[in-house]
Biotite code that builds the C-alpha atoms (Angstrom):
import biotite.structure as struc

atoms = struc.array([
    struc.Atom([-2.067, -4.436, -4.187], chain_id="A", res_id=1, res_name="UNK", atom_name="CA", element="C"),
    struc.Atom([0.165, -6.903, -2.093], chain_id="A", res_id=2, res_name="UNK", atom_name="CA", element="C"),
    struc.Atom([-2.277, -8.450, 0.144], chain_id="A", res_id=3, res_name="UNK", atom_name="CA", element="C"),
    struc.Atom([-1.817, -10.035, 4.044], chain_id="A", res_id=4, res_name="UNK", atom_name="CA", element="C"),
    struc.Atom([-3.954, -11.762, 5.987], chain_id="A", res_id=5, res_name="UNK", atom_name="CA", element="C"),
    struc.Atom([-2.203, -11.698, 10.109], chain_id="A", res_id=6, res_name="UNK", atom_name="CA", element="C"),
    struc.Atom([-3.351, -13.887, 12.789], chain_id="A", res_id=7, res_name="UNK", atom_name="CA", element="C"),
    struc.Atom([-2.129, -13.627, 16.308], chain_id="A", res_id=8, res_name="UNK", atom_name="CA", element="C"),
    struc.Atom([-1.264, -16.769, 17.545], chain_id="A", res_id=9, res_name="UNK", atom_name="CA", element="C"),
    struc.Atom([0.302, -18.428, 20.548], chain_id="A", res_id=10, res_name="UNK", atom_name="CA", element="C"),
    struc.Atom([1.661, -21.045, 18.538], chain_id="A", res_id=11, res_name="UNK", atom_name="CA", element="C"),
    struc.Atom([1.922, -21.831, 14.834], chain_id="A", res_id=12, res_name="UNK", atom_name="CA", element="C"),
    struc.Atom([3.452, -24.124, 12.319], chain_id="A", res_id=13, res_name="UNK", atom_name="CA", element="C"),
    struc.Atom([4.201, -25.558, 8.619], chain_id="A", res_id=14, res_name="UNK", atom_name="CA", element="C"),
    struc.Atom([4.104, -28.821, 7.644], chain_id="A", res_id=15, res_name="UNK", atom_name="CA", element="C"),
    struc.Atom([5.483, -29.845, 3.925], chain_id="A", res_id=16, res_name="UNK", atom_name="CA", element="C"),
    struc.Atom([5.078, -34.149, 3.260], chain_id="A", res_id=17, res_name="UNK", atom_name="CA", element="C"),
    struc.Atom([4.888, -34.180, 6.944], chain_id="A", res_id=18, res_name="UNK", atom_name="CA", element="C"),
    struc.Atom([8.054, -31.891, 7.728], chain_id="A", res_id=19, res_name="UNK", atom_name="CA", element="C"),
    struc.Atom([7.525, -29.230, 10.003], chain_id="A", res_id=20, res_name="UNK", atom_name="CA", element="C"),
    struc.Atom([9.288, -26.317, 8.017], chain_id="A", res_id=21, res_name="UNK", atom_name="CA", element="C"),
    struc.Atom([8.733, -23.202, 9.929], chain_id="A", res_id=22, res_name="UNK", atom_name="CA", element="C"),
    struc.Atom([6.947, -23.298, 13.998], chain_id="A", res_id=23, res_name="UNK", atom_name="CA", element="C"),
    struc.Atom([6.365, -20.413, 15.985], chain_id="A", res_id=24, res_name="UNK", atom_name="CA", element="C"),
    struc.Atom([5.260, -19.876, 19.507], chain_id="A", res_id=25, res_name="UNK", atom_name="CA", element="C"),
    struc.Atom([3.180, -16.155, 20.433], chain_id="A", res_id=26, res_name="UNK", atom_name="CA", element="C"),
    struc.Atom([3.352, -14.149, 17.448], chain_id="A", res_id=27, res_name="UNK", atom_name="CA", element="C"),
    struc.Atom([1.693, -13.077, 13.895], chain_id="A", res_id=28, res_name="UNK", atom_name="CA", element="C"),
    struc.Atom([1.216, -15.582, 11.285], chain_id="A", res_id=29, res_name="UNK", atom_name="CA", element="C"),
    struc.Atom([1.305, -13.864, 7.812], chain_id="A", res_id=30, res_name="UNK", atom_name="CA", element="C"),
    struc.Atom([-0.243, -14.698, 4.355], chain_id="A", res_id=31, res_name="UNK", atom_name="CA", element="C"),
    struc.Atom([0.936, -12.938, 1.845], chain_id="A", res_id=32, res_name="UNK", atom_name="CA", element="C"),
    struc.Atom([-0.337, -13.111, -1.603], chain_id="A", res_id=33, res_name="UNK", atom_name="CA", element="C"),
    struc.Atom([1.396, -10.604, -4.386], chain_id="A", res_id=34, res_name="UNK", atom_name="CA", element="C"),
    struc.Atom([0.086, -8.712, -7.394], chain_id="A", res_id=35, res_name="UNK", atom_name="CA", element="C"),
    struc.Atom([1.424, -8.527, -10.854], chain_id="A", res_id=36, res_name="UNK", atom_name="CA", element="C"),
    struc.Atom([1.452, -4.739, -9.816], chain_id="A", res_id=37, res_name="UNK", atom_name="CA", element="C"),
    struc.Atom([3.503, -5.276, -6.503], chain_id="A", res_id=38, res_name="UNK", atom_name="CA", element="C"),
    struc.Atom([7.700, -4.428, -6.438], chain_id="A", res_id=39, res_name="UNK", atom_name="CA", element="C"),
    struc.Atom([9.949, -4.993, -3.180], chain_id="A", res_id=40, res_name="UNK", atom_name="CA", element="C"),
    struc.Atom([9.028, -1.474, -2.289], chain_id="A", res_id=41, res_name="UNK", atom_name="CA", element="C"),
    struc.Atom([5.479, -2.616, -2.023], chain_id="A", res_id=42, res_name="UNK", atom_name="CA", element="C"),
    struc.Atom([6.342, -5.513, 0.416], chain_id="A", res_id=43, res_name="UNK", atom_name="CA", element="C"),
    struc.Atom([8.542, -3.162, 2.564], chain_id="A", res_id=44, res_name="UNK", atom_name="CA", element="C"),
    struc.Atom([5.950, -0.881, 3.035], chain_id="A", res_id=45, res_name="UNK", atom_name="CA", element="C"),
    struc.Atom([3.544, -4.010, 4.022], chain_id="A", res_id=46, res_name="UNK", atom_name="CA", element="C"),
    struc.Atom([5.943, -5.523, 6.405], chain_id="A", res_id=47, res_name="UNK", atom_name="CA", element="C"),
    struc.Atom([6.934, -2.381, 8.293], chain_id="A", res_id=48, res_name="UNK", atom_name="CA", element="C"),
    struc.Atom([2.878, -2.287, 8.390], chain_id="A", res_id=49, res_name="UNK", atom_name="CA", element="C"),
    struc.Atom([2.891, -5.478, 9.888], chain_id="A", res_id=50, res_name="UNK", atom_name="CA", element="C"),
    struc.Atom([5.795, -5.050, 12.300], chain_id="A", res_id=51, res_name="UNK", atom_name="CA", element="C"),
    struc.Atom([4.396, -1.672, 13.760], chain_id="A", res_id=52, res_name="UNK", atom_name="CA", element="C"),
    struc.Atom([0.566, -3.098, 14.117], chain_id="A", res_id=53, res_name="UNK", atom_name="CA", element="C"),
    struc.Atom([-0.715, -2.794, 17.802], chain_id="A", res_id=54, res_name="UNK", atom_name="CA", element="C"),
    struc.Atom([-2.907, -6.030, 18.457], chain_id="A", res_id=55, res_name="UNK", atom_name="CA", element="C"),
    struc.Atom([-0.828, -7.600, 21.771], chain_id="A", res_id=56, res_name="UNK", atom_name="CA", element="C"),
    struc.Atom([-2.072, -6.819, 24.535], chain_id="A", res_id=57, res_name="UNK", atom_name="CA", element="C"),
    struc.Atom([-0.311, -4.033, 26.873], chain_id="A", res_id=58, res_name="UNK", atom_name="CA", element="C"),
    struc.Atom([-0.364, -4.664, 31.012], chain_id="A", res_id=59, res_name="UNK", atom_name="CA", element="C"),
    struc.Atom([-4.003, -3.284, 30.802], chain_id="A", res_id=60, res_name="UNK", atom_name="CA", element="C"),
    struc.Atom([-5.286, -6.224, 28.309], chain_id="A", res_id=61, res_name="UNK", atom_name="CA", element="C"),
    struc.Atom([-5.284, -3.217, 25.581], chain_id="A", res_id=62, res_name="UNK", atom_name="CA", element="C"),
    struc.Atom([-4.470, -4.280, 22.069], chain_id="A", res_id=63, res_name="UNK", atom_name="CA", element="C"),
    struc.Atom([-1.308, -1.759, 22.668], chain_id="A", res_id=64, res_name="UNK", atom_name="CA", element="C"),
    struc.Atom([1.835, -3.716, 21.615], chain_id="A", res_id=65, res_name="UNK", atom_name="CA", element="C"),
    struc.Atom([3.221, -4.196, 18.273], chain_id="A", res_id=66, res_name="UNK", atom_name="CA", element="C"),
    struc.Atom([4.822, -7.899, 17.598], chain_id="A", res_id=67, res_name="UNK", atom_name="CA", element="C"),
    struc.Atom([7.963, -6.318, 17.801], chain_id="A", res_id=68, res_name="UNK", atom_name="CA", element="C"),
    struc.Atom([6.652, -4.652, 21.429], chain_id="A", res_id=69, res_name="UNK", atom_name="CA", element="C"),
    struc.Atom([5.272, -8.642, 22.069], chain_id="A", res_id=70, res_name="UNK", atom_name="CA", element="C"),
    struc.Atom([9.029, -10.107, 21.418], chain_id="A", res_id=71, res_name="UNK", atom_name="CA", element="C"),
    struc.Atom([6.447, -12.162, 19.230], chain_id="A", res_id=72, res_name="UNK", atom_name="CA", element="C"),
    struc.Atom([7.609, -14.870, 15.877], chain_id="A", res_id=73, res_name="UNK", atom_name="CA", element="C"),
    struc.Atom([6.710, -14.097, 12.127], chain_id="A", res_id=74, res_name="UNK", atom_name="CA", element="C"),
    struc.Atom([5.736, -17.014, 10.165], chain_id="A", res_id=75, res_name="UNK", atom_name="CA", element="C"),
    struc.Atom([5.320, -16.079, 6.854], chain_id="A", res_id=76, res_name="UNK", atom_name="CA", element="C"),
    struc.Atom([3.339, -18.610, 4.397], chain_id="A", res_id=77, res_name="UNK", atom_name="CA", element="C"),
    struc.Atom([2.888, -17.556, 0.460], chain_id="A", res_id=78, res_name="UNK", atom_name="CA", element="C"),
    struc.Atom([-0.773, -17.984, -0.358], chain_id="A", res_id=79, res_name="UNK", atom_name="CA", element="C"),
    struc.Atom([-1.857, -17.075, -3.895], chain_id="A", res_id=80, res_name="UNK", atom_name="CA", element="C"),
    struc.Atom([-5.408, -17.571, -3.504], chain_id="A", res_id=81, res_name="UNK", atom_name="CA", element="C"),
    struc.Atom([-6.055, -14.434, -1.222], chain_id="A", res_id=82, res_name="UNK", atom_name="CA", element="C"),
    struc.Atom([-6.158, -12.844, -4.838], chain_id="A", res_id=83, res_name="UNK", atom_name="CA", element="C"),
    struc.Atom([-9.323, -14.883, -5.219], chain_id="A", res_id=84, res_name="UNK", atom_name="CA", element="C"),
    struc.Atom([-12.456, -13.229, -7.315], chain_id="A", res_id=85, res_name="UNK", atom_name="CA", element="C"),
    struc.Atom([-15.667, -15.331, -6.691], chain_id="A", res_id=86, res_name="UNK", atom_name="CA", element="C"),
    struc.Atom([-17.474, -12.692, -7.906], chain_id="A", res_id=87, res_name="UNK", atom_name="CA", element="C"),
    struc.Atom([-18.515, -14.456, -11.635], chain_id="A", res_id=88, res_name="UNK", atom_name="CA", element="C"),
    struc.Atom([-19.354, -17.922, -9.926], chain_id="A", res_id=89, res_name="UNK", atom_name="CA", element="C"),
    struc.Atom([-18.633, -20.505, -7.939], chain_id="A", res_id=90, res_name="UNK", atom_name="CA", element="C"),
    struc.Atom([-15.457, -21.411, -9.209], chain_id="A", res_id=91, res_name="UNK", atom_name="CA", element="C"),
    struc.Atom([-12.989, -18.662, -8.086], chain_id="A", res_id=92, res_name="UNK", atom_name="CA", element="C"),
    struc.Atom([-10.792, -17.030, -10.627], chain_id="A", res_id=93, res_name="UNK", atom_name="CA", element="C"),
    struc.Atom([-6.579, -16.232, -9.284], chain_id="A", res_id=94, res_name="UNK", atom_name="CA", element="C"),
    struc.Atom([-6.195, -14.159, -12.098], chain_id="A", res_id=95, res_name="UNK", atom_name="CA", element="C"),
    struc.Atom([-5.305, -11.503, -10.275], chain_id="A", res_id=96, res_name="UNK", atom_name="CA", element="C"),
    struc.Atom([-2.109, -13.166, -8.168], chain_id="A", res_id=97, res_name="UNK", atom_name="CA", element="C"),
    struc.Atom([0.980, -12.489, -9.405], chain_id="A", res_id=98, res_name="UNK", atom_name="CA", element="C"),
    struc.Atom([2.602, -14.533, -12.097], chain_id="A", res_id=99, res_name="UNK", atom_name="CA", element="C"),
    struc.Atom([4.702, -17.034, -10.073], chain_id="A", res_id=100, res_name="UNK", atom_name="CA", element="C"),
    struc.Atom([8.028, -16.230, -10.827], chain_id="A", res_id=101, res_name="UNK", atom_name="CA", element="C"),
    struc.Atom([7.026, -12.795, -9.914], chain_id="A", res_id=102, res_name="UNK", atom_name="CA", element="C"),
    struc.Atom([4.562, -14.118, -6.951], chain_id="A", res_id=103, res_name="UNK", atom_name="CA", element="C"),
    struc.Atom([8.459, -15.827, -5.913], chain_id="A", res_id=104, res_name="UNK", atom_name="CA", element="C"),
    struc.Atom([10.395, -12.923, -6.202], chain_id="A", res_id=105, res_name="UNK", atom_name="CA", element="C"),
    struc.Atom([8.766, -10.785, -3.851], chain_id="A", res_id=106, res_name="UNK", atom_name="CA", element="C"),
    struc.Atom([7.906, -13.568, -1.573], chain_id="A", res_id=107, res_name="UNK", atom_name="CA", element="C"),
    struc.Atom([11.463, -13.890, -1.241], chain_id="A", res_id=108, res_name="UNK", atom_name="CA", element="C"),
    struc.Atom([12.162, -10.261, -0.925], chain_id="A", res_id=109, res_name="UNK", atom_name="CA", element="C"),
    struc.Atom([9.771, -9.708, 1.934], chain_id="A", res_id=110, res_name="UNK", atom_name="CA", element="C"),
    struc.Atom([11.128, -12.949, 3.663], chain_id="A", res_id=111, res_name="UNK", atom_name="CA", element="C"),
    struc.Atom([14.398, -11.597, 3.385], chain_id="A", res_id=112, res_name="UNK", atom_name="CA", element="C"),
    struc.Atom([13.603, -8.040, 4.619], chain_id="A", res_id=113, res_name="UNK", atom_name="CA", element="C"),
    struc.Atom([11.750, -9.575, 7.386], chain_id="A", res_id=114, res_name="UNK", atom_name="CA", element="C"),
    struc.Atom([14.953, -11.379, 8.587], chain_id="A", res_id=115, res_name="UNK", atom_name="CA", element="C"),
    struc.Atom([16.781, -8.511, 8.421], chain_id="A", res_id=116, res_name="UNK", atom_name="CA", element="C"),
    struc.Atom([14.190, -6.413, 10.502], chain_id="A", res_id=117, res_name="UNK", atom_name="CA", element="C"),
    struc.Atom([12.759, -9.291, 13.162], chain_id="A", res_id=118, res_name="UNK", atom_name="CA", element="C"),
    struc.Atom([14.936, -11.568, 15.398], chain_id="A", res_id=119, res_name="UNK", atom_name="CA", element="C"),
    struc.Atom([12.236, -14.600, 14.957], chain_id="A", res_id=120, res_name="UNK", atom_name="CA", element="C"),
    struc.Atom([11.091, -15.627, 11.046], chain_id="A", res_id=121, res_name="UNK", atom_name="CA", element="C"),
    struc.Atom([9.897, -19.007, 10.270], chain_id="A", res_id=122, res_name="UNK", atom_name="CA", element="C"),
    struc.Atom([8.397, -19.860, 6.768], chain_id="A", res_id=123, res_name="UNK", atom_name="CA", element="C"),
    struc.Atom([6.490, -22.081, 4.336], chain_id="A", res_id=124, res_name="UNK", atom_name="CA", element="C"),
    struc.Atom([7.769, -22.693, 0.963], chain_id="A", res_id=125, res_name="UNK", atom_name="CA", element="C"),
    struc.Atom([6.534, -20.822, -1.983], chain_id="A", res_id=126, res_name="UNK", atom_name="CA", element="C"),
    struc.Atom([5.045, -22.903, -4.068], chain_id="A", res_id=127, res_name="UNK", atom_name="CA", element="C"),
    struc.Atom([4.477, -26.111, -2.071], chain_id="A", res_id=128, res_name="UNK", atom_name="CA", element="C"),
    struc.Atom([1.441, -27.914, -0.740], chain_id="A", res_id=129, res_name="UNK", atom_name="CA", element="C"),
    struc.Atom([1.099, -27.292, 3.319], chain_id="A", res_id=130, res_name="UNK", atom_name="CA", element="C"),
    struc.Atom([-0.597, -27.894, 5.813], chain_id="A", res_id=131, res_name="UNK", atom_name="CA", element="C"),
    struc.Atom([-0.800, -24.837, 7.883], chain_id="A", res_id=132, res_name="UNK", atom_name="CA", element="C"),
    struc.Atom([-1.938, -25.358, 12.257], chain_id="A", res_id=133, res_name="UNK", atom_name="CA", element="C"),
    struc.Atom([-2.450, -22.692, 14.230], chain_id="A", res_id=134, res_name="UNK", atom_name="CA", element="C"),
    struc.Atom([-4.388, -21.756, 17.512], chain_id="A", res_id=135, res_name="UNK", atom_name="CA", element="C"),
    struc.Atom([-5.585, -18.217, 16.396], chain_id="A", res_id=136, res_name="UNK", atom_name="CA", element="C"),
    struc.Atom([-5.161, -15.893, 20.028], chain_id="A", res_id=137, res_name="UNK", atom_name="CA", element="C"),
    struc.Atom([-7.759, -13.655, 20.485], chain_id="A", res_id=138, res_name="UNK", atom_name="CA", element="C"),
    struc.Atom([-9.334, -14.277, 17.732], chain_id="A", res_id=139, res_name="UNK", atom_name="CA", element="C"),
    struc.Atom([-7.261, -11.543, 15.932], chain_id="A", res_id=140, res_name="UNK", atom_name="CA", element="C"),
    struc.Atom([-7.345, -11.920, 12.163], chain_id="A", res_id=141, res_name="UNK", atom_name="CA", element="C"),
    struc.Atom([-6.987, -8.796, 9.885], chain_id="A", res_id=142, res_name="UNK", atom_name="CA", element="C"),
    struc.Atom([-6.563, -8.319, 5.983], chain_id="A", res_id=143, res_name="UNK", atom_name="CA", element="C"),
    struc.Atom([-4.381, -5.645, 5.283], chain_id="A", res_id=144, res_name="UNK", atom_name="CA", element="C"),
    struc.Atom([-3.496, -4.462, 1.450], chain_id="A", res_id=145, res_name="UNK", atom_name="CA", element="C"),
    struc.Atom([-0.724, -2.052, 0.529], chain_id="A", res_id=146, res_name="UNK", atom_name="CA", element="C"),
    struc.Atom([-0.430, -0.486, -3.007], chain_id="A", res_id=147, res_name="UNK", atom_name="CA", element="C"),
])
């Protein structure tokens, strides 16, 4: 199953050797960790997920608005290790992310679908070592998982 964890955040951003790389103000910051199971039709079903999600909040203060609704920026950060199993230990096992050219593949595919299908998409790089700040809004985090 491709996994996500979201946070809703008024401002976000990626830092690579210092470089910002991707910043967003309001919006949804997205981890996305793939499965040696998961194909682009797995990430397009995630991100439409994601897009269509009601946690802004409407004129009432009702989580009623998607990000879309919210005018809201994706930044969208690979993270393997949400395929963590702790479960036999202490040391967790990432056996279960997808191999990396794989893990690549797809993270490009849902970056590129997201482009095509938001107006605002910032990024990390697959792969690299970041340093990820955010001020969570809310707080709203939520896991999702599509198969």
């Amino acid at each position: 199953f491709m996994k996500a964890l979201i946070q809703r955040v008024s401002q976000a951003e990626v830092r690579i050797a210092g470089q910002v790389t991707g910043r967003i103000g309001a919006g949804l910051l997205v981890f996305i960790c793939a499965e040696p199971q998961d194909t682009p039709a797995t990430g397009e079903r995630l991100l439409a997920k994601i897009l269509k999600l009601r946690i802004f909040a409407d004129g009432q203060g009702k989580m009623n608005r998607s990000v879309q609704d919210a005018a809201g920026g994706l930044l969208i950060v690979s993270q393997f290790t949400l395929a963590a199993d702790a479960s036999g230990g202490n040391r967790p096992s990432f056996a279960g992310a997808a191999p990396p050219a794989l893990g690549r593949e797809l993270y490009d595919d849902f970056v590129a679908r997201a482009r095509a299908a938001h107006p605002e998409v910032a990024t990390g790089q697959f792969g690299a070592d970041m340093q990820v700040a955010l001020i969570n809004d809310g707080p709203v985090t939520i896991a999702l998982q599509m198969g």
